[in-house]
C-alpha positions in Angstrom: 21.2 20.8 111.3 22.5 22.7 114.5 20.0 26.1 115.3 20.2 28.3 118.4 17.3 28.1 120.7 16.6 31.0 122.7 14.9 29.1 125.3 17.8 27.1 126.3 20.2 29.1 125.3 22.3 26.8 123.0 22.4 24.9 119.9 20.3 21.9 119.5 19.7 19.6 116.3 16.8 19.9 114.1 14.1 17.2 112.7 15.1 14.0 114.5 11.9 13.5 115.7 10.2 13.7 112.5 10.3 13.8 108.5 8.2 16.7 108.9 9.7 19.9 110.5 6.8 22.2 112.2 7.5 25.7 111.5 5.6 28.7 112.7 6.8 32.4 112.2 5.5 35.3 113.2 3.7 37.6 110.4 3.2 41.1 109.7 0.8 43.6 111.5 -1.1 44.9 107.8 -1.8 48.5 108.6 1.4 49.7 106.5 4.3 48.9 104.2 6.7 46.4 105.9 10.4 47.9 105.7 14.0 46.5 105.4 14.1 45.6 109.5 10.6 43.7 109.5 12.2 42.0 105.8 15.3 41.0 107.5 13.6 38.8 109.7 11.7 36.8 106.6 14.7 36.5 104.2 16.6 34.6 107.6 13.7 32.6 108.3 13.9 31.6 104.6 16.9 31.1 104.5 17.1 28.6 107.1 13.3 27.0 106.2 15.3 26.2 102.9 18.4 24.4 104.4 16.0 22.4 106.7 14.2 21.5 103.7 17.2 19.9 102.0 17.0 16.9 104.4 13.4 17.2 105.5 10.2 17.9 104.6 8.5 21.6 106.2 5.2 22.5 107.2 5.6 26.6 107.5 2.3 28.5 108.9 2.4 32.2 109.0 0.2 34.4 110.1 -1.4 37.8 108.9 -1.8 39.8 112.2 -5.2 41.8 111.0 -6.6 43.2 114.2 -5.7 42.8 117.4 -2.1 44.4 118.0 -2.0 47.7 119.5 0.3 50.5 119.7 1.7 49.6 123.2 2.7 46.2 124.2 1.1 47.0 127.1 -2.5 46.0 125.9 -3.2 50.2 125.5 -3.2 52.4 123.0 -5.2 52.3 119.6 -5.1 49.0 117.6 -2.9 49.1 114.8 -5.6 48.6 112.0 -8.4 51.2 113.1 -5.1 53.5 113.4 -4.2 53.0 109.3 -7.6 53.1 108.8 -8.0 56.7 110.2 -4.8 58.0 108.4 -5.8 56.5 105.2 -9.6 57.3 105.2 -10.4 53.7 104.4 -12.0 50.8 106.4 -9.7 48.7 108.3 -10.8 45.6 106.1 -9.7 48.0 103.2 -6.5 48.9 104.9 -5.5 44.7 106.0 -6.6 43.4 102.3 -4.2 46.2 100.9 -1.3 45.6 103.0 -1.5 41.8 102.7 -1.3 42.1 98.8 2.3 44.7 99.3 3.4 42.3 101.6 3.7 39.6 99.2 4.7 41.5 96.6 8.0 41.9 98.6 8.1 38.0 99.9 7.7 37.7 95.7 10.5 39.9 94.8 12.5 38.5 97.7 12.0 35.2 96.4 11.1 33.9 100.1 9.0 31.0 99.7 5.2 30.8 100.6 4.2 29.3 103.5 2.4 25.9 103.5 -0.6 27.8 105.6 -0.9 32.0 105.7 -3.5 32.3 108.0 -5.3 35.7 109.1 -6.3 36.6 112.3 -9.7 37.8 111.5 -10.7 33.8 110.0 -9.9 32.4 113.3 -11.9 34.2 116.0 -13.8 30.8 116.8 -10.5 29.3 117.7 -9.5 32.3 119.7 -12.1 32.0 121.6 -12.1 28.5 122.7 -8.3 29.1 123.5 -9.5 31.9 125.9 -12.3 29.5 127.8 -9.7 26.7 127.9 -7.8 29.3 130.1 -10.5 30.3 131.9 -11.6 26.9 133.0 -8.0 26.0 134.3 -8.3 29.1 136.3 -5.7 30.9 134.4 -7.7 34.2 133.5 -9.7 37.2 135.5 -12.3 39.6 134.1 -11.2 43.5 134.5 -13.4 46.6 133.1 -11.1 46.4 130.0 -11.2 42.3 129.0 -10.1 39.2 130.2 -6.7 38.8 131.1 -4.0 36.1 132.1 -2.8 35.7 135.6 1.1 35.1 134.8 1.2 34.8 138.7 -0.1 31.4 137.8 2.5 30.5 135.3 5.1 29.1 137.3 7.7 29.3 134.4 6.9 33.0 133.4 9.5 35.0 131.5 12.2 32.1 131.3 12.4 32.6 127.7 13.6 36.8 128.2 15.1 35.5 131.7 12.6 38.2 133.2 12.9 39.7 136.5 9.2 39.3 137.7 9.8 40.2 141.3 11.9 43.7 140.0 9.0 44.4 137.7 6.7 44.4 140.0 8.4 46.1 142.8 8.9 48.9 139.8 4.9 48.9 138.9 2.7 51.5 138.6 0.4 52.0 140.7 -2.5 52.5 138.2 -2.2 49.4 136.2 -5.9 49.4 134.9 -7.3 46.4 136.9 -4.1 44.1 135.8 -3.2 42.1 139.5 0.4 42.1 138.1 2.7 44.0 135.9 3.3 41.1 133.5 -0.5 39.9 132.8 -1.8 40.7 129.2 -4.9 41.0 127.7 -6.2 37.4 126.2 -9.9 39.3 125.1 -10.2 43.2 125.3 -13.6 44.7 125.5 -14.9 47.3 122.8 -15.8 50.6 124.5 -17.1 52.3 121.4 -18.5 50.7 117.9 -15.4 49.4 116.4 -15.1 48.3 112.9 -13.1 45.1 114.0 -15.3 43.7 116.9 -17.1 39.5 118.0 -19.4 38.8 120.2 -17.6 36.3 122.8 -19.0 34.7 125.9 -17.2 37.3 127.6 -18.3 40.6 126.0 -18.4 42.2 122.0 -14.8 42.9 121.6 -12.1 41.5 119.8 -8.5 38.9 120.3 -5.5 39.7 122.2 -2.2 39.9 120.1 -0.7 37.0 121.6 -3.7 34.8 121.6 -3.5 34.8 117.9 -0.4 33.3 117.2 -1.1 30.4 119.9 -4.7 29.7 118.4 -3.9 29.8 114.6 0.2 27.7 115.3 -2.0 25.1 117.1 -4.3 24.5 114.8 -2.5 23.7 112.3 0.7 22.4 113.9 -0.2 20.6 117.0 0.1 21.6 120.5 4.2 21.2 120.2 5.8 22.9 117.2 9.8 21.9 116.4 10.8 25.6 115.7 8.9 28.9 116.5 10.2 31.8 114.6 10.6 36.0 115.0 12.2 38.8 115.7 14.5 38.9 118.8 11.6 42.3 119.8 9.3 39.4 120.2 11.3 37.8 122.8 10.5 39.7 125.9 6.6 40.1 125.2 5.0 38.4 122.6 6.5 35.2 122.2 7.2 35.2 126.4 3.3 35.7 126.9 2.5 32.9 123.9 4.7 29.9 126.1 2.5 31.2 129.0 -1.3 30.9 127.6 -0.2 27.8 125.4 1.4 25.6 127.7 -1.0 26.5 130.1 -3.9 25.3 128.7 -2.4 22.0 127.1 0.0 21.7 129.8 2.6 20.3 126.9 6.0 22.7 125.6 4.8 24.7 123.0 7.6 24.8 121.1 11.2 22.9 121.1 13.0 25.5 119.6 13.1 29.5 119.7 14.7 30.8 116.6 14.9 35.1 116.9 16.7 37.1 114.2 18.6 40.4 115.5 17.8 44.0 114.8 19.0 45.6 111.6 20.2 49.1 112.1 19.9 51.8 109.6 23.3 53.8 109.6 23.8 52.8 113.5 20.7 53.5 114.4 17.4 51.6 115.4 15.1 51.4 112.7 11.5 52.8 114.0 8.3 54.1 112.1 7.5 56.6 114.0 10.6 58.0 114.0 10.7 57.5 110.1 13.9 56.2 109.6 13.6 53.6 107.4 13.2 52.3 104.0 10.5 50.4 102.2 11.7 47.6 99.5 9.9 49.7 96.5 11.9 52.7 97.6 15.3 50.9 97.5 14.3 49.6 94.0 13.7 52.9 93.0 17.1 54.1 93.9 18.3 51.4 91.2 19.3 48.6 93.8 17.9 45.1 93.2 15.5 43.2 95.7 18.1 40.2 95.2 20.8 42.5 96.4 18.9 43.1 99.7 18.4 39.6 100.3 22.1 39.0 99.5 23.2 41.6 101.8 20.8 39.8 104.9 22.3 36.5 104.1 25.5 38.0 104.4 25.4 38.7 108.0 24.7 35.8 110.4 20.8 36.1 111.2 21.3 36.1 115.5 24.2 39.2 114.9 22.9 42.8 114.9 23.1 44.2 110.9 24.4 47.6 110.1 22.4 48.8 106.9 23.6 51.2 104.5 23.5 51.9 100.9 27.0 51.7 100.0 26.9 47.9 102.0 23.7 47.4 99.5 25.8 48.5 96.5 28.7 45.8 97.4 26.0 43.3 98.0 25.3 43.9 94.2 28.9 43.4 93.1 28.6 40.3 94.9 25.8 39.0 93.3 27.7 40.3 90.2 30.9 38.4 90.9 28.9 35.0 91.6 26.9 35.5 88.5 29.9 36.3 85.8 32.1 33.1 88.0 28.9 30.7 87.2 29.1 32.0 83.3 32.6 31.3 83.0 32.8 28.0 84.7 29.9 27.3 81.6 32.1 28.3 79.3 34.8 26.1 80.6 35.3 23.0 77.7 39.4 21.7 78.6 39.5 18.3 79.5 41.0 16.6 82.4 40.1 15.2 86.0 38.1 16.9 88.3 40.0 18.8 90.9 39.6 17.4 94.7 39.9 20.7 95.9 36.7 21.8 94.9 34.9 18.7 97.3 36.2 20.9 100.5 35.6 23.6 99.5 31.9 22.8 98.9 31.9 20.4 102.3 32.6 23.6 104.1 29.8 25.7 102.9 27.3 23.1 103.6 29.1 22.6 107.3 28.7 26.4 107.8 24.6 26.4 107.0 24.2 23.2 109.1 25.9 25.2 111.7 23.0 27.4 113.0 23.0 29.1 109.2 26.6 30.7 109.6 25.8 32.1 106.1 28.6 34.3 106.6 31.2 31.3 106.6 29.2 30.0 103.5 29.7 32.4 101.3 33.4 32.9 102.7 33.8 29.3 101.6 31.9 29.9 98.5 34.0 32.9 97.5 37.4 30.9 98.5 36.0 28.3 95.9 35.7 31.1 92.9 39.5 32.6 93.6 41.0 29.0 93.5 39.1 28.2 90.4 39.7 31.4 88.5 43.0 30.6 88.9 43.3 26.6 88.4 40.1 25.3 87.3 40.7 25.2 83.2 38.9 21.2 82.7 34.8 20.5 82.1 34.6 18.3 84.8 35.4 20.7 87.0 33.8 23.4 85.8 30.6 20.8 86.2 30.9 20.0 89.6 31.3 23.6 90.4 27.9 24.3 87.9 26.0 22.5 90.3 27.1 23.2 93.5 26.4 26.7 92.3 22.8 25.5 91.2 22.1 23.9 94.6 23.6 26.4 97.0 20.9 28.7 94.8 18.2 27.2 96.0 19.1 28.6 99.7 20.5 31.9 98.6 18.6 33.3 95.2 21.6 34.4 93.9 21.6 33.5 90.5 20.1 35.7 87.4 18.0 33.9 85.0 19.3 33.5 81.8 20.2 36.5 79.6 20.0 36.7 75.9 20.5 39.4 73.4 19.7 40.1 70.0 21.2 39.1 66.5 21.7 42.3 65.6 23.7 42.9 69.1 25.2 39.1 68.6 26.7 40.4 65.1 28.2 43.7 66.8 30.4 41.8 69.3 31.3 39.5 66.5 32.2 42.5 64.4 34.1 44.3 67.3 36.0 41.1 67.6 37.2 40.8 64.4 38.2 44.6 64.7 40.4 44.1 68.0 41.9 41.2 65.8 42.8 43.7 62.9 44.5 46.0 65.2 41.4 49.0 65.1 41.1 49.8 68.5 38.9 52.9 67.5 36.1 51.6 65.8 36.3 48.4 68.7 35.9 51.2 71.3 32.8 52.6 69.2 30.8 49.4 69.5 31.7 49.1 72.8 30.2 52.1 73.9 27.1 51.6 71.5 26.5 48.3 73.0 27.0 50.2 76.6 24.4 52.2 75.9 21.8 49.6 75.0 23.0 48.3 78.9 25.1 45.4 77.5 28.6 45.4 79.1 31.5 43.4 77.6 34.9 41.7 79.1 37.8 40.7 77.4 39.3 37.5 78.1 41.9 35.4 76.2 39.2 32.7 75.5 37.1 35.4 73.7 34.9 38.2 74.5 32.0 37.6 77.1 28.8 39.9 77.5 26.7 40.5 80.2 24.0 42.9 81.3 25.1 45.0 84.4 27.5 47.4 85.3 29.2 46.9 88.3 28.1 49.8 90.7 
């Protein structure tokens, strides 16, 4: 498989090194609900943890960011936990437990797969701060009245991964910049000024980690000092995951990762989603306009993961006819019983979708080659072998997508009905057919006419 690194800015080829893929990707911040631009990020990252996994074996590690990350990126501002903590009138421990638990709810619902290691922040302190006093030793850190910070001046490859201008930044500086020797430096340890209800003891002071620290500390760990992909959203590019290359190739003087994989924003009506501006929407509150989580995921898989997403409802409500159309194609190619050879056609179009995924997850193309498949069997497809070989290429491009429903059933007593209204339509009594129709609509069971026989299923198209 083919996936653009961000680093180098190209594609490269996955797992050739190794059985084992090394994945890290970024986690959530647990001070609130995560909404539909933080989810985007996950279901892509699924989505192409899932292809790897079809050839190679993965070893995911996420992490649950539970103190540490303040407002600003700047290393000011309030940290995001004592902040949720204040508006909710709960501890922060309160506040990261609760969030956790919503957050996988929604990786549940999603159907994104667990990671092999989901790690919090809080349980790895220790390794924090051996990390930190790795740095200092090198001669990578300095003390100010707020923490211990990193000296990027001493990086020599600083910012290569955002292509920063380091000389324009700090020709642009502040000149208040809090004790920081350069624009760019970021905290590794900050200090606690008052009692805090997240705070260590360190060699350096009672305080508590750095954002960025984190991720290095906890992705080594349990990954090794080189991982084969590091994962996020492209916000983490110019900050987070510049100032993670810094302090972790800096203290084990190896690459820390191979590969850079950042999803694009997703926009909310064409325009940036942002809590504080309260534009966005939560997965429970999309549920509860009737919409499926399935649909969302659908609708994330159907853009390509580095191109910028425009979200609306009515895109959300086609992404449910989709996953409508795909569902009722899979139930007639099952009730497909002619015979006759297997139609070649079907091979390319199934060696295309697999192409497209191996191809830096075009899941776009996929699903264009997926959906070319459905109109050329609809109308040619008419022998079991066929109809088989489509079955499971359906079954096994669902274990990257999610898009099939579980099995429905009904009842005897709405089995008899159908049977009844058939025998009705045969007769010529198009009223009383109609009647059950619309009874059976109202119990949420919708039915479709074909000349094979009646079929059933249990949606409406939106």
């Amino acid at each position: 498989m083919k996936l653009f690194d961000t680093f180098a800015r190209k594609k490269k080829i996955i797992g050739l090194a190794s059985d084992e893929v090394k994945i890290y990707t970024c986690g959530p911040t647990v001070y609130d609900y995560a909404h539909i631009g933080n989810l985007r990020t996950y279901v892509a990252e699924d989505v192409i943890k899932r292809i790897i996994e079809r050839k190679h074996r993965v070893k995911h590690v996420m992490n649950i960011t539970d103190v540490g990350h303040l407002v600003s990126d700047s290393d000011s501002g309030e940290d995001k936990m004592e902040l949720g903590a204040k508006r909710e009138k709960k501890t922060a421990w309160e506040i990261a437990n609760f969030y956790t638990e919503q957050f996988l709810a929604d990786m549940e619902k999603l159907n994104i797969k667990k990671p092999s290691i989901l790690c919090k922040a809080t349980d790895h302190i220790k390794e924090m701060i051996y990390l930190v006093a790795s740095l200092e030793k090198k001669g990578y850190t300095y003390l100010t009245e707020d923490g211990v910070y990193f000296d990027t001046s001493k990086f020599k490859d600083y910012g290569r991964l955002a292509r920063l201008d380091k000389e324009g930044l700090e020709a642009g500086k502040r000149v208040d910049m809090g004790g920081k020797r350069n624009a760019t430096d970021f905290a590794l340890w900050k200090f606690s000024k008052e009692k805090r209800q997240m705070e260590w003891h360190s060699p350096w002071g009672i305080g508590f980690p750095g954002w960025h620290i984190e991720c290095s500390a906890m992705a080594m760990k349990y990954l090794g000092k080189t991982l084969d992909i590091h994962a996020g959203g492209i916000d983490h590019i110019p900050v987070h995951h510049t100032n993670e290359i810094a302090q972790s190739e800096a203290a084990t003087g190896k690459k820390f990762s191979k590969v850079w994989m950042h999803v694009a924003f997703i926009l909310l009506e064409g325009k940036k989603i942002s809590k504080s501006l309260g534009n966005y929407y939560t997965l429970s509150q999309l549920e509860e306009k009737g919409f499926s989580a399935a649909a969302f995921r659908y609708l994330c898989a159907s853009s390509h993961y580095r191109s910028e997403m425009n979200f609306t409802l009515d895109g959300l409500r086609d992404s449910e006819n989709a996953l409508h159309t795909i569902n009722d194609f899979y139930r007639r190619m099952k009730e497909i019983k002619g015979s006759g050879n297997e139609n070649r056609k079907i091979s390319a179009y199934e060696k295309k979708f697999w192409a497209a995924l191996e191809d830096d997850a075009n899941t776009p193309n996929a699903l264009g080659a997926l959906f070319g498949m459905a109109r050329f069997a609809n109308k040619n497809i008419n022998s079991e072998k066929s109809a088989r070989k489509i079955i499971e290429f359906l079954e096994d491009a669902d274990k990257v997508f999610c898009f099939l429903e579980s099995e429905e059933t009904i009842s005897d007593e709405e089995a008899n009905m159908i049977k009844e209204r058939e025998k009705m339509r045969k007769s010529g009594d198009y009223m009383a057919s109609d009647e059950i129709r619309k009874k059976l609509a109202e119990r949420g069971i919708y039915l479709e006419d074909a000349p094979e026989g009646t079929r059933w299923k249990k949606h409406e198209k939106r």
